[in-house]
Structure formats: structure tokens, C-alpha cells
PyMOL CGO cylinders between C-alpha atoms (Angstrom):
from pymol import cmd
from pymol.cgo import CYLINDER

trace = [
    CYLINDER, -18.41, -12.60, -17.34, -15.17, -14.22, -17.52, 0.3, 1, 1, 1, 1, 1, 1,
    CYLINDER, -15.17, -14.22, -17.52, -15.21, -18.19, -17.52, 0.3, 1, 1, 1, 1, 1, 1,
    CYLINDER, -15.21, -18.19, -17.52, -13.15, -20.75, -17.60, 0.3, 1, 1, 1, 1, 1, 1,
    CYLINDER, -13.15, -20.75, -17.60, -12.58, -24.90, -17.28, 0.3, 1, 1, 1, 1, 1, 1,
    CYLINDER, -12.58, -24.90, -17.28, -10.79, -26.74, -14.85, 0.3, 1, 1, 1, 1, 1, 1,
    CYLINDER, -10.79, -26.74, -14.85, -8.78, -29.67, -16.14, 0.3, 1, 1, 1, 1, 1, 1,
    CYLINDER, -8.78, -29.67, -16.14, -11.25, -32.16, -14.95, 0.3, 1, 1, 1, 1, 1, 1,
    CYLINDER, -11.25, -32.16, -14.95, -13.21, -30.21, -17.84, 0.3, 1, 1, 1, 1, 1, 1,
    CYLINDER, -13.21, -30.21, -17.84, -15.83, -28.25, -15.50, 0.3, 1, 1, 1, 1, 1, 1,
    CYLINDER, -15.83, -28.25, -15.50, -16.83, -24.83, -15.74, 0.3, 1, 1, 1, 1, 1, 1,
    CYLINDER, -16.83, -24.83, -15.74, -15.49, -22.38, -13.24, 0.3, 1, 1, 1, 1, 1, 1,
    CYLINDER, -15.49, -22.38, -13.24, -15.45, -18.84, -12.59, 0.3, 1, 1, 1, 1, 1, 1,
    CYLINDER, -15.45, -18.84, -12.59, -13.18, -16.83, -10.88, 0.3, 1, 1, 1, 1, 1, 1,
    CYLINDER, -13.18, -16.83, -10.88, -14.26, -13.99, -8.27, 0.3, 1, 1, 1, 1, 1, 1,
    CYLINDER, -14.26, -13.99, -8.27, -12.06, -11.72, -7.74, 0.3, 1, 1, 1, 1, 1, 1,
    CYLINDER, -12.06, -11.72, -7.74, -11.08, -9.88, -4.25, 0.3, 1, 1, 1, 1, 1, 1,
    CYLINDER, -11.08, -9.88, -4.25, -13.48, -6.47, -3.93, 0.3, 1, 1, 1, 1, 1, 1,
    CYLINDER, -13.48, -6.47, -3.93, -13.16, -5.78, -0.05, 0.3, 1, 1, 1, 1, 1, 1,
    CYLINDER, -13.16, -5.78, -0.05, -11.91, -6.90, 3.08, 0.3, 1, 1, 1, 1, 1, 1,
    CYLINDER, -11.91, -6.90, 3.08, -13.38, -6.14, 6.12, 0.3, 1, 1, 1, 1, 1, 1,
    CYLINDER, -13.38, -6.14, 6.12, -10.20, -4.90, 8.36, 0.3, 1, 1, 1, 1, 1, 1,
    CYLINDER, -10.20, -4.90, 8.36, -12.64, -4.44, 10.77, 0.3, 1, 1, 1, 1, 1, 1,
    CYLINDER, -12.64, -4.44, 10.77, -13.32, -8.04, 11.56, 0.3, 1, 1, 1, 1, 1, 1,
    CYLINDER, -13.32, -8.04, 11.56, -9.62, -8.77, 10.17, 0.3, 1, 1, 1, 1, 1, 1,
    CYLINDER, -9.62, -8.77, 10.17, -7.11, -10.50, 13.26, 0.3, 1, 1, 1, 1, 1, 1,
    CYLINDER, -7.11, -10.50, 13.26, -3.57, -10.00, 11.42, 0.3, 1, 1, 1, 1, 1, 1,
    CYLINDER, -3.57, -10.00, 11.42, -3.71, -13.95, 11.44, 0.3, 1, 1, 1, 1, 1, 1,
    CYLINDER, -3.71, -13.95, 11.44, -1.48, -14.02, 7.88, 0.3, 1, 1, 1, 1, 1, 1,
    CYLINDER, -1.48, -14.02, 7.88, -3.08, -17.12, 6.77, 0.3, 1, 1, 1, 1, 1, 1,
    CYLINDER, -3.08, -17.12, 6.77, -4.58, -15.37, 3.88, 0.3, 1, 1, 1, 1, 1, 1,
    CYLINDER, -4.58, -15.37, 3.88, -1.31, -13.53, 3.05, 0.3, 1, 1, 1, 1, 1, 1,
    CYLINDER, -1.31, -13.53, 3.05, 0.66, -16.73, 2.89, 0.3, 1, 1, 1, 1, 1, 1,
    CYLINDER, 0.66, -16.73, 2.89, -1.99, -18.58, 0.56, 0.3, 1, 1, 1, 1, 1, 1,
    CYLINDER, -1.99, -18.58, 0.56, -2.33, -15.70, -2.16, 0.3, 1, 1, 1, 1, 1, 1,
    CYLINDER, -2.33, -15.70, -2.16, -0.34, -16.90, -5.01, 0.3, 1, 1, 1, 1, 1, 1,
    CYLINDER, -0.34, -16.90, -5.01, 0.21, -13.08, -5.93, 0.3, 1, 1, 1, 1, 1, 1,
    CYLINDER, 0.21, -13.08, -5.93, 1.10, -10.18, -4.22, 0.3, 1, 1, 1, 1, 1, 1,
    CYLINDER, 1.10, -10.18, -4.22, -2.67, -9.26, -3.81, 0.3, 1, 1, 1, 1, 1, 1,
    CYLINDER, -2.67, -9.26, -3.81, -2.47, -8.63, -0.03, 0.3, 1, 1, 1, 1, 1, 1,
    CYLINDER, -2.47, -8.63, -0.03, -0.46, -6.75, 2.70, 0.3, 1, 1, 1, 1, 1, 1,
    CYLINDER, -0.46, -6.75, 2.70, -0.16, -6.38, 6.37, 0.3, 1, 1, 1, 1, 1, 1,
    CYLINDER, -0.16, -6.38, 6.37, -0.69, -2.72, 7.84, 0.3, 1, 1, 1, 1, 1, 1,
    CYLINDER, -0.69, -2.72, 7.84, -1.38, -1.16, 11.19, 0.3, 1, 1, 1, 1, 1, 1,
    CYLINDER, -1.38, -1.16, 11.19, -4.62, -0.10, 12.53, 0.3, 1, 1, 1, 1, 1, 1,
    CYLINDER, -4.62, -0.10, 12.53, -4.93, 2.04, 15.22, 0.3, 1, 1, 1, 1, 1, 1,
    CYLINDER, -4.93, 2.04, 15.22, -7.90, 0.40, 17.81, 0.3, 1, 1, 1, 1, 1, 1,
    CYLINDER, -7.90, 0.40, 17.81, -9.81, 3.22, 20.10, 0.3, 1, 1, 1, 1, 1, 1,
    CYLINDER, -9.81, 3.22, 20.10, -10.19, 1.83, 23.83, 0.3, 1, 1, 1, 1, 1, 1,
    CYLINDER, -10.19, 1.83, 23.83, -12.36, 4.20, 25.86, 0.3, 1, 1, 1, 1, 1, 1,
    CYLINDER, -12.36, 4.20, 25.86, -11.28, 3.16, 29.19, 0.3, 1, 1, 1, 1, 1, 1,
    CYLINDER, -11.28, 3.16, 29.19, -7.24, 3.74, 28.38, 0.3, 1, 1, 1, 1, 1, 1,
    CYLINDER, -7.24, 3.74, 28.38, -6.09, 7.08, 27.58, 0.3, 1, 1, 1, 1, 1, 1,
    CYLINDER, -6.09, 7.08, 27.58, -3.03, 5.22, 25.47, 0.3, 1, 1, 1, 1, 1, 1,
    CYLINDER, -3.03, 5.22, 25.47, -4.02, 4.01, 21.79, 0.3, 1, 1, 1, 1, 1, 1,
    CYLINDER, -4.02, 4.01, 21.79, -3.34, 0.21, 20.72, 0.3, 1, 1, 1, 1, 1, 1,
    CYLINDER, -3.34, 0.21, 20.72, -2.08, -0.46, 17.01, 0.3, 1, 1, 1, 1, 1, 1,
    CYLINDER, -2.08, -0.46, 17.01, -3.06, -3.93, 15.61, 0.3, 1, 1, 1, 1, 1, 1,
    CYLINDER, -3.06, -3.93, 15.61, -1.78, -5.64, 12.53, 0.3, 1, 1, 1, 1, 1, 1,
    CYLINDER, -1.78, -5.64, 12.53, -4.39, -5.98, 9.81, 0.3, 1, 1, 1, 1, 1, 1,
    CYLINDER, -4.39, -5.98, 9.81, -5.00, -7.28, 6.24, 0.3, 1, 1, 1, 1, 1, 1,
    CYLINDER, -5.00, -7.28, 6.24, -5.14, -4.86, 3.34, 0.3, 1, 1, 1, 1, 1, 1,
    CYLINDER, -5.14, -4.86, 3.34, -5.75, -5.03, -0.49, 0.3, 1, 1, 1, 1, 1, 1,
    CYLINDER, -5.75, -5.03, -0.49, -2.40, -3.58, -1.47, 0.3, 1, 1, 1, 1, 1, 1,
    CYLINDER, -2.40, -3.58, -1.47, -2.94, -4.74, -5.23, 0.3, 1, 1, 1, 1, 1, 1,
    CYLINDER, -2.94, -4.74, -5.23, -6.45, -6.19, -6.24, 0.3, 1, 1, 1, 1, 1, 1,
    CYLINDER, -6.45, -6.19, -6.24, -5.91, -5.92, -9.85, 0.3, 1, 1, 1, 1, 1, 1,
    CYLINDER, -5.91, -5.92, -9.85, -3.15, -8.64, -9.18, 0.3, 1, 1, 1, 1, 1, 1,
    CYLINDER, -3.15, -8.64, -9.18, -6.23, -10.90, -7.72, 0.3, 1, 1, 1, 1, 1, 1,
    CYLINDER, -6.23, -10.90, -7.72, -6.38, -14.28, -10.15, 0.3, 1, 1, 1, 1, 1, 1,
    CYLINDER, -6.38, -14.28, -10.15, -9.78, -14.74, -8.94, 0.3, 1, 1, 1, 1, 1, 1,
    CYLINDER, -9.78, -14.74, -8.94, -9.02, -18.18, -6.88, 0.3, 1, 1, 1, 1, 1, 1,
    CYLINDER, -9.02, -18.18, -6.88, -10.68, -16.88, -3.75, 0.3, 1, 1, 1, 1, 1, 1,
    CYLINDER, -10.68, -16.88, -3.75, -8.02, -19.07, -1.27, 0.3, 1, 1, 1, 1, 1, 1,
    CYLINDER, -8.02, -19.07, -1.27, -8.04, -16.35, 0.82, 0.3, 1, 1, 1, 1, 1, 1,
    CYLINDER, -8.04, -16.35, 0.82, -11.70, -16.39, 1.71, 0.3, 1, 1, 1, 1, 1, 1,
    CYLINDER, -11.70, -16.39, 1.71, -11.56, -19.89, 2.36, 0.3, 1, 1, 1, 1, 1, 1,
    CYLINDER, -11.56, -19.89, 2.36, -8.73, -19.75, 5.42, 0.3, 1, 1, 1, 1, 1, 1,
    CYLINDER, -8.73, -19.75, 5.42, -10.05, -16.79, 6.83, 0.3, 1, 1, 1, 1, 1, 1,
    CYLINDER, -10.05, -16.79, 6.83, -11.46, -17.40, 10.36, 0.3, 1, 1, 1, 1, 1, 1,
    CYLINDER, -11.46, -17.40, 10.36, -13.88, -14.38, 9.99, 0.3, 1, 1, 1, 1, 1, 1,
    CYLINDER, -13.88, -14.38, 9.99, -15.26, -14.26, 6.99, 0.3, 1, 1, 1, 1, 1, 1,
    CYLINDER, -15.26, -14.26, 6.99, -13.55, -10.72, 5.87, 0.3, 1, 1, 1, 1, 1, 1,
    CYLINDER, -13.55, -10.72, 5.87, -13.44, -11.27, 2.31, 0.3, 1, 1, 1, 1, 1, 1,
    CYLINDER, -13.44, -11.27, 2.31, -16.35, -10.13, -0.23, 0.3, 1, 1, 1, 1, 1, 1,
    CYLINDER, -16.35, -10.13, -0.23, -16.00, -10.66, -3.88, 0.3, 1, 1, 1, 1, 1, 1,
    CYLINDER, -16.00, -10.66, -3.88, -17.12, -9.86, -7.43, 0.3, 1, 1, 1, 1, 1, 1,
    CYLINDER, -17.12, -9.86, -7.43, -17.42, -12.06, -10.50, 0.3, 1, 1, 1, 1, 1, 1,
    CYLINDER, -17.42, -12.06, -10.50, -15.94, -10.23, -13.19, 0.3, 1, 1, 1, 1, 1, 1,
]
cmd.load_cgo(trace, "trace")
């Protein structure tokens, strides 16, 4: 497991991005414009509606490069619904 210190001198570890939920996922971008890296990226999602014959598309997060993840986990924490899981490496 990798670990670290912060400069205060405490231990932290990093989790790293494993899977977001696009199902839950809003488009909101607040995740995309806290990533330090180029981790995440917006992408359209087609949404069935059974009572319209038309299909909707919907902006959504994706993981477009997860090894780029630092392991800082600010996207998790300014998500509104909880999409993110993560993985201790």
C-alpha cells in the first residue's frame, strides 16, 4: 500500500479513482473542474424514456484516464451523488 505524509507530518493515503457511477452522474462538472489532472471527461449518454418515442442524450462524467488519478479523491468530495468509488493502492 502506498503511503505518504502530509506536511503537517501525518500519515495519509491516497485512493485512487476505480469507478464512477454515470448512472447516478448529473453532468454537473464540479468534479471535472477540481481534478488537478486530466483524470476525467464529459461524454453523452443516451437516456431511454418509455413514454416518448424520441431518445434524450445527457452529458455525463467518465474516467477518460484513471492511471492519471493522484489519489486526492477531490472529486468524491464535490459530487452531489456520491458517484465515485475508490481503491487504495
Amino acid at each position: 500500500m502506498i503511503t505518504g505524509t502530509t506536511r503537517g507530518g501525518e500519515e495519509w493515503t491516497p485512493h485512487f479513482v476505480e469507478a464512477l457511477d454515470q448512472e447516478k452522474c448529473i453532468g454537473c462538472g464540479r468534479c471535472y473542474k477540481v481534478c488537478p489532472r486530466t483524470v476525467l471527461d464529459l461524454v453523452e449518454r443516451e437516456l431511454d424514456d418509455d413514454d416518448d418515442d424520441e431518445d434524450d442524450n445527457m452529458m455525463v462524467m467518465s474516467i477518460a484516464n484513471g492511471l492519471d488519478c493522484i489519489g486526492c479523491g477531490a472529486c468524491g468530495r464535490v459530487c452531489p451523488k456520491n458517484c465515485y468509488t475508490y481503491a487504495a493502492a
